[in-house]
C-alpha positions as CSV (number, residue, x, y, z in Angstrom):
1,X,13.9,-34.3,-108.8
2,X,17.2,-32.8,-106.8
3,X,15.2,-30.2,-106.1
4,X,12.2,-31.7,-104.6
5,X,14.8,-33.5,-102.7
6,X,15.7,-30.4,-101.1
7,X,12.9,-29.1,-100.3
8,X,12.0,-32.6,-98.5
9,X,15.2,-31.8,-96.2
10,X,14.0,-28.6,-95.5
11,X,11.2,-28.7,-94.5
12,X,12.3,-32.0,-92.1
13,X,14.8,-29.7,-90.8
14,X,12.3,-27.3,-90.3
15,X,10.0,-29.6,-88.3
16,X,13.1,-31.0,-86.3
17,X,14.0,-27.1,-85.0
18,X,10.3,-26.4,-84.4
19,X,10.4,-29.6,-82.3
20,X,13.6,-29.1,-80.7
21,X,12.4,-25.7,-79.7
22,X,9.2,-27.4,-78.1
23,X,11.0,-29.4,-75.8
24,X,13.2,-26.5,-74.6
25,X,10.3,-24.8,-73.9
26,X,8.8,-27.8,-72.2
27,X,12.2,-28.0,-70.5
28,X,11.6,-24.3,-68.9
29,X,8.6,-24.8,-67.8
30,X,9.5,-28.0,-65.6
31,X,12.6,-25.7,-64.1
32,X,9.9,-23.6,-63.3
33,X,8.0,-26.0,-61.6
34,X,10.9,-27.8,-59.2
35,X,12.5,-24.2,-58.5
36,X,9.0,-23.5,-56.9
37,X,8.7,-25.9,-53.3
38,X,12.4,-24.9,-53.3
39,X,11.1,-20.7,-53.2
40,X,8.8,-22.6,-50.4
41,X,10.9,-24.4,-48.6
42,X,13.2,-21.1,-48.1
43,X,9.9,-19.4,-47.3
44,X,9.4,-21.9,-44.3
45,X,13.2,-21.6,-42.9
46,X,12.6,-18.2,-43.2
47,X,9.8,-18.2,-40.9
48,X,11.5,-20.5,-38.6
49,X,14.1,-18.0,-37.7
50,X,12.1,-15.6,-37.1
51,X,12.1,-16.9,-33.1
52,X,13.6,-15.2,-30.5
53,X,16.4,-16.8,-28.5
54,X,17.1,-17.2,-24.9
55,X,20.2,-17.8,-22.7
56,X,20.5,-17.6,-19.1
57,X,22.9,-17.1,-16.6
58,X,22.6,-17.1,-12.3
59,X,24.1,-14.9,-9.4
60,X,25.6,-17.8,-7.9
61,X,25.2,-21.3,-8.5
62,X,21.7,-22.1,-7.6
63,X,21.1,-24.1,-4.4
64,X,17.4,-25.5,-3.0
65,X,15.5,-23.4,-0.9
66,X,17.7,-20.5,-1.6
67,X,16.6,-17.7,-3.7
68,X,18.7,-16.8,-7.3
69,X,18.9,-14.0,-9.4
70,X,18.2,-15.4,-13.2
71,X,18.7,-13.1,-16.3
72,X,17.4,-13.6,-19.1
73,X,19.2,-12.6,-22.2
74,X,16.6,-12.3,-24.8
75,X,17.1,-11.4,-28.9
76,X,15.5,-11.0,-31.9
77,X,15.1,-13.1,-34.7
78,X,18.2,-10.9,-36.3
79,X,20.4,-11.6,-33.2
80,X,18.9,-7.8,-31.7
81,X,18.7,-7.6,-28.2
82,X,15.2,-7.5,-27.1
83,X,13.9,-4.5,-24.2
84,X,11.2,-3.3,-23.1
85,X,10.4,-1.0,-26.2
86,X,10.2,-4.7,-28.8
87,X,8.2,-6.3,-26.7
88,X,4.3,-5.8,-26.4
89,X,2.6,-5.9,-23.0
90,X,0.7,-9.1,-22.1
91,X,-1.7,-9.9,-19.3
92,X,-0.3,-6.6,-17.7
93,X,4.0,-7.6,-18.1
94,X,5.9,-7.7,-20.7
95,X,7.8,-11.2,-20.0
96,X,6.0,-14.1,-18.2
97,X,8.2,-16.4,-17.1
98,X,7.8,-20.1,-16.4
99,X,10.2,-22.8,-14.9
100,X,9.7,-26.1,-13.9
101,X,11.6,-29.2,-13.3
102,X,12.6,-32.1,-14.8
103,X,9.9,-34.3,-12.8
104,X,7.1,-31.6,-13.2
105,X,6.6,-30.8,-9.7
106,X,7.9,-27.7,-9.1
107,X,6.4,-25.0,-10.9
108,X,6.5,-21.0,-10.8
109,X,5.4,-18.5,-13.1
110,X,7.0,-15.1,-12.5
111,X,7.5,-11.8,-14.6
112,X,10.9,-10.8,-15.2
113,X,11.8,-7.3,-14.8
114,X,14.3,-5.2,-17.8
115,X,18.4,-4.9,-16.6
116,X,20.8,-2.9,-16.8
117,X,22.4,-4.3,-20.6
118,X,19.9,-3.7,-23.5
119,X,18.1,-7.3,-24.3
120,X,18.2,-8.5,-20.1
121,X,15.2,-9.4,-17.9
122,X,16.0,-10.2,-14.3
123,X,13.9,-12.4,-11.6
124,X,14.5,-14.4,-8.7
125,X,14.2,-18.0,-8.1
126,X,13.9,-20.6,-5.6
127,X,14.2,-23.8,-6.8
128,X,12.8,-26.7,-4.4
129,X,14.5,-29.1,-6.0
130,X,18.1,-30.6,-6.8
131,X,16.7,-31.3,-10.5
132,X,17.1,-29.8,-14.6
133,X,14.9,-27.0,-14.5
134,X,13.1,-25.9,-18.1
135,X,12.8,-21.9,-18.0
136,X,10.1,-21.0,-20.5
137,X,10.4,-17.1,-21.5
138,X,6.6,-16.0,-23.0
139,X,6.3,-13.0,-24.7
140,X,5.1,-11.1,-27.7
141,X,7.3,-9.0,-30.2
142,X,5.3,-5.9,-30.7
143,X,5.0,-2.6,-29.3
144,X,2.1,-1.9,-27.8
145,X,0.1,0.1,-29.8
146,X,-3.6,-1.8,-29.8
147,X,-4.6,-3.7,-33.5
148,X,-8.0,-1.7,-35.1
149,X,-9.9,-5.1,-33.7
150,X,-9.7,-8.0,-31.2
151,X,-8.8,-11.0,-32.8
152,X,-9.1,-14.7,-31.3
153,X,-5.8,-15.8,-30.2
154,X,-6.7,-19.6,-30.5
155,X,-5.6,-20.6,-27.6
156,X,-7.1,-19.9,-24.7
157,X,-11.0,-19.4,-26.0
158,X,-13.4,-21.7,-25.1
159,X,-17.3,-22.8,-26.4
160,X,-19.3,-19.7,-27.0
161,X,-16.8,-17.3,-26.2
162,X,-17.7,-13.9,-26.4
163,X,-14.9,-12.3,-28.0
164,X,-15.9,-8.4,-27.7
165,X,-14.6,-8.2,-24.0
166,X,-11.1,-9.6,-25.1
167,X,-8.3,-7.2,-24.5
168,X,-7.1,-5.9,-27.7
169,X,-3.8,-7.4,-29.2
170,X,-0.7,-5.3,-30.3
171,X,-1.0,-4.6,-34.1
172,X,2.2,-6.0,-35.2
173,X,2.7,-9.0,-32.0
174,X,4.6,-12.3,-32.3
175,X,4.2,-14.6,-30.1
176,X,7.9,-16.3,-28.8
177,X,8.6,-19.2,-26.6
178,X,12.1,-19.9,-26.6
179,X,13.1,-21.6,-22.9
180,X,16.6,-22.5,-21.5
181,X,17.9,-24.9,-19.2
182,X,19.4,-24.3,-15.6
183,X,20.8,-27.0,-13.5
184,X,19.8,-26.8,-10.0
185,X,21.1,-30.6,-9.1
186,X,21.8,-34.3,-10.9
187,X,18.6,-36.0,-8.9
188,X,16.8,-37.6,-11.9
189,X,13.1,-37.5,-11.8
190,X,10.7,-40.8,-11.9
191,X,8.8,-41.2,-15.1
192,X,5.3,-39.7,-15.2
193,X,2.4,-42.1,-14.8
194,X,0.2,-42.1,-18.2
195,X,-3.0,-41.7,-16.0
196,X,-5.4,-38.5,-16.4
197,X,-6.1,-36.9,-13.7
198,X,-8.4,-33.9,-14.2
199,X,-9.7,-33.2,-10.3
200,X,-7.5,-31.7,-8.1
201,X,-8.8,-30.3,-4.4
202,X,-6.6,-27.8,-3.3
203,X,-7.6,-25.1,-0.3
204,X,-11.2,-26.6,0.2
205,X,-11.8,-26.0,-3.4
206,X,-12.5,-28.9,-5.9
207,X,-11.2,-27.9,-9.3
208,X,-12.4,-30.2,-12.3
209,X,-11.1,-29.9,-16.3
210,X,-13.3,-31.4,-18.7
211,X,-12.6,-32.0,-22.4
212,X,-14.6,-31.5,-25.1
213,X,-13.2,-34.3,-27.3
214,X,-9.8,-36.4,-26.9
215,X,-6.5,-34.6,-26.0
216,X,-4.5,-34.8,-29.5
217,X,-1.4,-33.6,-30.8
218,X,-1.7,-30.5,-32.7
219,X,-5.1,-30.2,-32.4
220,X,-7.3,-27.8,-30.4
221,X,-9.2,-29.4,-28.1
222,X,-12.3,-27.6,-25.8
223,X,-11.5,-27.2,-22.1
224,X,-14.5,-25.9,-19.1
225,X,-12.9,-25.9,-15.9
226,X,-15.2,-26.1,-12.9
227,X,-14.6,-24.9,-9.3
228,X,-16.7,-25.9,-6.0
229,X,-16.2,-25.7,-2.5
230,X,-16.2,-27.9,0.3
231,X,-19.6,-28.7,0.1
232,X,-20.0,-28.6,-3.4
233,X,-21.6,-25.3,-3.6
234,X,-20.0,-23.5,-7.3
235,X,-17.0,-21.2,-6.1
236,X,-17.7,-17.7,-8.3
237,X,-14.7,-15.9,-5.9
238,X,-11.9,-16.3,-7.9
239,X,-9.7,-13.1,-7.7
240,X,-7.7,-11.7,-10.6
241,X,-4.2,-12.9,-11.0
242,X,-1.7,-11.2,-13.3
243,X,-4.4,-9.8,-15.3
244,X,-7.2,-12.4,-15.9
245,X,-9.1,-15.1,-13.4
246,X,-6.6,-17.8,-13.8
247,X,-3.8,-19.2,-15.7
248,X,-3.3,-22.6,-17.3
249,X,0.2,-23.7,-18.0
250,X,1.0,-27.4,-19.2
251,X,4.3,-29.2,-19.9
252,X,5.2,-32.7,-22.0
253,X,7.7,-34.7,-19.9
254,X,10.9,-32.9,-19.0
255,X,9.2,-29.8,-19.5
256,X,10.2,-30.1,-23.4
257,X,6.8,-28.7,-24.7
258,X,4.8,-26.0,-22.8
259,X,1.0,-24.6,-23.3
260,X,-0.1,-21.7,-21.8
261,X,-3.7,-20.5,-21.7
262,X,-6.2,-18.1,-20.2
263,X,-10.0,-18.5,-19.9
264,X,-12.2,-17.3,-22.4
265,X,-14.3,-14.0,-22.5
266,X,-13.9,-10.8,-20.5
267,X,-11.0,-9.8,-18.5
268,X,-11.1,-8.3,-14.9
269,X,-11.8,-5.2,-15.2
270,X,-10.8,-3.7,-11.5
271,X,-9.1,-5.7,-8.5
272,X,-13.1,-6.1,-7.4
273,X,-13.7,-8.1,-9.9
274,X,-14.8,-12.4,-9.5
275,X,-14.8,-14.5,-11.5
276,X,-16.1,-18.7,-11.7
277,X,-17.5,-21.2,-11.1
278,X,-17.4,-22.0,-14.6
279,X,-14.2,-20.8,-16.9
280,X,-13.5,-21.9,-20.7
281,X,-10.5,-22.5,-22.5
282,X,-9.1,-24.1,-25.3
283,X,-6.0,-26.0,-25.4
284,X,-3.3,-26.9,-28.2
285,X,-0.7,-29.7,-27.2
286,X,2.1,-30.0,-29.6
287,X,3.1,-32.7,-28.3
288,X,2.0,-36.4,-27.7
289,X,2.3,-38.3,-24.5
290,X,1.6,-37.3,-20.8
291,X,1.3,-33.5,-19.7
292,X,1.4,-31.7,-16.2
293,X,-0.9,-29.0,-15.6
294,X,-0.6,-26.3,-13.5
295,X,-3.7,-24.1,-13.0
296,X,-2.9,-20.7,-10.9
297,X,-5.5,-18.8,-9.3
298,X,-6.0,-16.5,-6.5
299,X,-8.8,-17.0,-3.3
300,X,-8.8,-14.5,-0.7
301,X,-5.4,-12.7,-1.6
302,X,-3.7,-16.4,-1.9
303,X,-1.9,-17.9,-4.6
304,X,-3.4,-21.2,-5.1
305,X,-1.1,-23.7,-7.7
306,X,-3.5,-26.8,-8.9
307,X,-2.3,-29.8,-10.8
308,X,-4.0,-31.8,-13.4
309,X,-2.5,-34.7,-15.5
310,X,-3.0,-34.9,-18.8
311,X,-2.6,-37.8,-21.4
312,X,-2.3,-36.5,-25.2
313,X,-2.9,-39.1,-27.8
């Protein structure tokens, strides 16, 4: 009887270990299962800081209607300084630069120039304005060796693009945004009106945006723009600008977002080249709320800046 006893308690002891061992198990697999969003959650910081940075500093304290030398100090995601040789050439420059102010009125888009210190761009300024100005530095990390094919960019395609005539894109680019603010003056801006606008006549040319859906926050949305002259006759004399047949820039209010796009399809290939009266592109607001947008293009050797408003649900 003692001994049947016994082997009662051992084999209840057994069942307890092999229990007590299943849980631990169980136990290990759970740590497994919270340690991984954590492995993705470094994974996403990590990608976060792989953007550049920007700082600025002026010549002399800017004044309106008086041109400034800016440079740019621009580095890595490691804290490298950033020249000509880590950055991948874009629409023919390396560093497009644009600034605008608080009210988004005054807008220029330049291309800043390497300086003497490794990770420095120079360009000159004139602001218009005694407001905050937003300088937006866009560029690609990248040398510019050419990937083995063309890939869309998504964000400056539009409806039946043909993508075979797109320029190639640097095997190894990044695109970077990081902007800076310069104080020109304390005048503070009046609020945006939340209207849409999306004609604009500027130099006997009507210019009109239309969408192909509603303007939303982080979603791409389908833009044609049209261009006719003065007596409505479709304008197909656009000239190449900074390497394509227009530029589309956009800011949120105070300049705290920006968008940048070029039209769809193939490039100029020579300073001969024209292009209109119709030009696709697709747009990706990251931002809710109203937008300025600043469409440059070039007629008969002059710079033409035309604005649009846009209203982003």
């Amino acid at each position: 009887m003692q001994k049947t006893h016994q082997t009662t308690r051992i084999l209840a002891l057994m069942a307890i270990s092999s229990l007590v061992l299943g849980l631990a198990a169980c136990g290990q697999g759970g740590a497994a299962k919270t340690d991984a969003p954590k492995a993705e959650a470094s994974a996403a910081t990590s990608a976060e800081a792989k953007d550049a940075a920007l700082t600025l500093v002026t010549s002399q304290p800017p004044v309106v209607g008086q041109p400034v030398t800016v440079t740019l100090n621009l580095k890595g995601p490691e804290g490298t300084p950033l020249g000509p040789d880590a950055i991948a050439t874009k629409h023919e420059n390396k560093v497009h630069v644009m600034i605008v102010d608080a009210g988004l009125e005054d807008y220029t888009h330049v291309h800043a120039t390497p300086g003497a210190n490794p990770g420095e761009w120079n360009l000159a300024f004139t602001p218009k304005l005694a407001r905050s100005y937003k300088v937006w530095a866009d560029f690609e990390l990248g040398s510019d060796a050419p990937a083995p094919k063309a890939k869309d960019e998504g964000h400056a395609h539009g409806v039946g693009a043909d993508h075979s005539h797109d320029a190639p894109k640097a095997a190894d680019a990044h695109p970077q945004n990081p902007s800076a603010d310069l104080l020109v003056g304390s005048d503070s801006p009046a609020a945006l009106a939340a209207t849409q606008s999306l004609t604009s006549v500027v130099d006997g040319l009507t210019f009109t945006l239309s969408l192909g859906g509603a303007a939303t926050k982080g979603q791409h949305v389908m833009t044609t723009l049209t261009v006719a002259d003065a007596e409505g006759t479709p304008f197909a004399g656009l000239e190449p600008i900074m390497g394509a047949y227009a530029h589309l820039v956009g800011f949120s209010e105070g300049g705290a977002s920006m968008l940048h796009g070029h039209p769809e399809g193939a490039e100029p290939k020579d300073e001969t080249a024209r292009g209109g009266p119709i030009l696709g592109f697709e747009l990706h607001p990251k931002v809710s709320g109203t937008h300025r947008l600043f469409l440059q293009v070039q007629k008969g050797g002059k710079v033409l800046v035309v604005p649009f408003t846009l209203v982003v649900g």
